[in-house]
C-alpha positions, 0 to 999 in steps of 0.5 A: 729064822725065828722071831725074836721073843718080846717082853710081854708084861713087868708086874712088880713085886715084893715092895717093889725090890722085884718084878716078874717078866713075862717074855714070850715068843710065838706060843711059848712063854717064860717067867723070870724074876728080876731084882732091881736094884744093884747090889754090894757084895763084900768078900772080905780076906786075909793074906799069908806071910808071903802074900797069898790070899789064904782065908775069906769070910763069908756069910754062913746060913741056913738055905731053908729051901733044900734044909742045908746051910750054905755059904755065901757072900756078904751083901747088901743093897746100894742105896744112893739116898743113903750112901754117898760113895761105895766106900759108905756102902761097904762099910754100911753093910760091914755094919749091918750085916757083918756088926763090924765097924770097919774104922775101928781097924783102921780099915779105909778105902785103901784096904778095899778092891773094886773087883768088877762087876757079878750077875747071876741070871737064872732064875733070877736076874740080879747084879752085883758090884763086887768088892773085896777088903783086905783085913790081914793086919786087922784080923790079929788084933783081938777084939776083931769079931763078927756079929750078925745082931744088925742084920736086916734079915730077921730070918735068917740073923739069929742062926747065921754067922760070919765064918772064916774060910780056907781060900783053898776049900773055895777054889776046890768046889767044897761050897758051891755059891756060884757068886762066892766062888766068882768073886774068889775067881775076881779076887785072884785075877786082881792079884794076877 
């Protein structure tokens, strides 16, 4: 049997929105990255006339790392100082990252889904509460937009955007964001 391994150290890190844990057994030793803070992810859809789930909006941008653009989720930090329920955090980061006023389309929390919880655990640990909003009658009236001017990312905002995707291309594997396709897979089972 071998010893259980034991965290060793927690230094924080990057105005403290991280830290780097270091866990070690016996000899060996392994560092992990671990945001601290719970996030909100939004998966924001549309539906078919029958009902179907047939388009998402997701957050298109560049992964600066391997020089490819990716899709991902919406997200956001929850701050409970700042929001006073998940509804306002939703609409918080629709505002901030996506530059849409969800009110404006008579989108409230009737239009919204808890869809459960997401993590991801390598190489770093980070969870997310995960909601979808259904913005089917929304996105036929014709000032329905998207910008990325508010967003808090100054690196990423001027060459980013909010793109409409095919439901299908998701499930098929076209865009490999575990977290997006998990969130499709949440979105699906809601429905189920």
């Amino acid at each position: 049997m071998t010893n259980r391994p034991k965290i060793e150290s927690r230094v924080p890190l990057i105005d403290t929105r991280y830290e780097m844990v270091s866990i070690q057994r016996d000899q060996d030793q392994l560092n992990q990255l671990n945001y601290l803070r719970t996030g909100v992810a939004v998966l924001p859809f549309t539906r078919s006339q029958d009902g179907k789930i047939s388009k998402i909006y997701a957050l298109s941008q560049p992964n600066f790392v391997n020089d490819q653009d990716s899709i991902t989720l919406i997200t956001d930090e929850y701050d409970s100082e700042v929001d006073a329920s998940p509804f306002e955090s939703i609409g918080r980061c629709m505002i901030e990252e996506c530059g849409m006023d969800l009110s404006r389309f008579n989108l409230n929390e009737d239009s919204m889904f808890y869809l459960g919880d997401l993590s991801s655990v390598n190489p770093i640990y980070s969870t997310y509460k995960c909601y979808a909003i259904d913005m089917t009658d929304a996105a036929t009236n014709t000032n329905f937009s998207f910008s990325r001017v508010l967003s808090k990312n100054p690196i990423t905002k001027d060459n980013s955007s909010i793109e409409e995707v095919g439901f299908y291309k998701i499930v098929n594997g076209d865009h490999s964001d575990a977290l997006l396709l998990a969130s499709c897979f949440l979105l699906v089972s809601y429905f189920s």
